[in-house]
C-alpha positions, 0 to 999 in steps of 0.5 A, spaced: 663 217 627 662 216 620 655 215 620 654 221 625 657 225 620 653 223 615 647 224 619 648 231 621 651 232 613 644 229 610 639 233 616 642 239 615 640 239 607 633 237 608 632 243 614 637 249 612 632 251 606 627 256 608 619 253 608 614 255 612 617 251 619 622 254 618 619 261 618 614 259 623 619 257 628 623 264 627 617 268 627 615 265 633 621 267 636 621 274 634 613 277 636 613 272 643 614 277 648 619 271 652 623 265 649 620 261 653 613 262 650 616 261 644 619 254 646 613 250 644 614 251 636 620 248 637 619 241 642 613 240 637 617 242 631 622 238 633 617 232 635 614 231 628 621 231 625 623 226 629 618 222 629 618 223 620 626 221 621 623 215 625 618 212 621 623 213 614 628 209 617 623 205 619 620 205 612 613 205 615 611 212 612 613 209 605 607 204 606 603 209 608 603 214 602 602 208 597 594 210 599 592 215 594 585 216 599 591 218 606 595 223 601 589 227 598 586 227 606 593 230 608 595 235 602 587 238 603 587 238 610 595 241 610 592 247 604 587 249 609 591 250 615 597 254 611 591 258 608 589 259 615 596 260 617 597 265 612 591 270 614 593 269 621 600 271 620 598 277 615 593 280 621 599 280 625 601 286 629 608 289 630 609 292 637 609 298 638 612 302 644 610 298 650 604 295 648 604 287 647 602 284 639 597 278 640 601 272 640 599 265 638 597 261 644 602 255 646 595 250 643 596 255 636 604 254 636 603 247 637 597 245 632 602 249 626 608 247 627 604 239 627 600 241 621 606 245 617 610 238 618 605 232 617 600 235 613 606 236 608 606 229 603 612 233 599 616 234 606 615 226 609 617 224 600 624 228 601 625 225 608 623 218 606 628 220 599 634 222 603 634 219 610 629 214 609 634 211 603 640 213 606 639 209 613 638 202 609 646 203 608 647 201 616 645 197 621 645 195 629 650 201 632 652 204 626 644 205 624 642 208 630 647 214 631 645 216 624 639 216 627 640 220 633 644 224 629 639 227 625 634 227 629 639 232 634 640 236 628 633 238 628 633 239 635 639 244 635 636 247 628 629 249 631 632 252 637 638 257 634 632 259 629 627 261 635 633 263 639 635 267 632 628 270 631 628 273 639 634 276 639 634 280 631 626 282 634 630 285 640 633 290 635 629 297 634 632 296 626 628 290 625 622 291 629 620 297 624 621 291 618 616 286 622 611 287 619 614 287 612 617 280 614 610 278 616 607 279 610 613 276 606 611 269 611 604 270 609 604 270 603 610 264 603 604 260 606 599 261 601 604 260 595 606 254 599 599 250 599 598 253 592 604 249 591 602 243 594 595 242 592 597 244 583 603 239 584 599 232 588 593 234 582 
């Protein structure tokens, strides 16, 4: 029980602060027409975070970090997507009345939520710092539920914030300031690959 709980504690304080997957993930929940169309963003979110959980405990991610050529690959192919993103979420449009906004198609979805959580060597370090480090603390059983405890946290975050994003979207209140809100996200997603690319130069 312990180490479940300490999963769960650990998980959530990587996932709870707002990012850019975290915003894509909402916002995808709010302008698909269905929550089943939305729901792509978050298996493919949730399979990265799983799959960074797995290669932290493992330690394998930390490896592949030590190679300066892998991470200026990453950090340069993570800015031009969230470049990419950024402009894509910009030109967004709200809808109105009965008519459809254009949506990101299931490969969209798919293609940002793997960029925005691979292509990020800050978002791999701070899961190798916290739950890669962390994880050294148990073994066999004990190591096992905490790992299934964080990668469960991810699932069941992924799934509140697009089941979220669906029902604020369904209020006529809010729908008014979407388009505000996606120009926030945009403009998030560009300070982000700034960020990204000052930090690792």
């Amino acid at each position: 029980m312990q180490a479940f709980i300490h999963g769960v504690i650990l998980a959530l304080g990587l996932i709870l602060p707002l990012g850019v997957q975290n915003l894509f993930v909402f916002n995808q929940g709010v302008t698909q027409p269905q929550f089943w169309r939305a729901l792509p963003v978050v298996i493919a979110a949730s399979v990265c975070d799983m799959f960074l959980i797995l290669l932290s405990v493992q330690g394998v991610s930390l490896l592949l970090l030590q190679f300066s050529f892998l991470k200026i690959a990453l950090v340069g192919t993570g800015t031009m997507f969230l470049g990419y993103m950024g402009w894509l979420t910009w030109n967004t449009r709200v809808m109105q009345d009965s008519q459809p906004a254009a949506n990101l198609s299931i490969r969209q979805q798919v293609v940002f939520a793997v960029t925005v959580s691979l292509l990020n060597p800050h978002a791999i370090l701070d899961t190798i710092g916290v739950i890669g480090t962390s994880s050294v603390n148990y073994e066999g059983t004990d190591k096992l539920i905490f790992t299934m405890a964080c990668i469960l946290v991810s699932w069941v975050w992924f799934l509140f914030l697009a089941a979220l994003g669906r029902l604020l979207g369904r209020q006529a209140w809010f729908t008014q300031g979407l388009t505000a809100i996606n120009k926030v996200s945009a403009v998030f997603m560009w300070g982000s690959a700034f960020y990204m690319v000052y930090s690792t130069f």
